[in-house]
C-alpha positions as a printed Julia matrix, in Angstrom:
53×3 Matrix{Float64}:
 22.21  -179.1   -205.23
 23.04  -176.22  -207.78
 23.34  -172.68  -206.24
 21.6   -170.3   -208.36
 23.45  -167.64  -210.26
 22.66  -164.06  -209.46
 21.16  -161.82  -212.09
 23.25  -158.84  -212.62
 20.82  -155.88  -212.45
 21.46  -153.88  -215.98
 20.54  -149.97  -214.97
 17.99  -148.16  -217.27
 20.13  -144.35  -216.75
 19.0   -144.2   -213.33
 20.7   -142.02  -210.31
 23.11  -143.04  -208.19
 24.42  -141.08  -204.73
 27.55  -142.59  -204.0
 29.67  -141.6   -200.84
 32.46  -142.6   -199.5
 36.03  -141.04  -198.28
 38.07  -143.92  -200.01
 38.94  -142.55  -203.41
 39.54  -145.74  -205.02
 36.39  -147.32  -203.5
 34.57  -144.57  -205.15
 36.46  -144.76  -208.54
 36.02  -148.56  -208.69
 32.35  -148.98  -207.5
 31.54  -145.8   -210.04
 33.25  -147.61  -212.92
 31.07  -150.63  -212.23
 28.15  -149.07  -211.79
 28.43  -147.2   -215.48
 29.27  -150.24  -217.07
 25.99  -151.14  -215.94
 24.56  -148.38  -217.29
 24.15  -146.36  -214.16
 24.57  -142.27  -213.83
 27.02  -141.84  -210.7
 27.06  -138.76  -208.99
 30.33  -139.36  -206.32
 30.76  -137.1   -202.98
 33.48  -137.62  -200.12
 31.49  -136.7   -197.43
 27.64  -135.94  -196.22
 28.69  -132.2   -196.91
 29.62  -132.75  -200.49
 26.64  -135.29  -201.15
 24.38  -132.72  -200.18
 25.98  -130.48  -202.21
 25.81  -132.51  -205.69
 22.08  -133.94  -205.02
């Protein structure tokens, strides 16, 4: 029985809110998500992702 592969969602420019307080969560997860074509707005807190959306 074959597993089947996933299907790596390509973005079309769309908005992402990421948060987190790990800085190299958020710099690694952002990088990914551009390469996908994603726009990444980044925050460290519920404060500061208020404050960019």
């Amino acid at each position: 029985m074959q597993i089947p592969e996933h299907e790596i969602l390509q973005g079309k420019h769309e908005n992402i809110l990421l948060v987190d307080d790990n800085l190299a969560i958020i710099e690694t997860t952002r990088d990914t998500l551009e390469m996908l074509d994603y726009k990444v707005l980044t925050a460290s807190n519920g404060q500061e992702a208020i404050d960019v959306f």
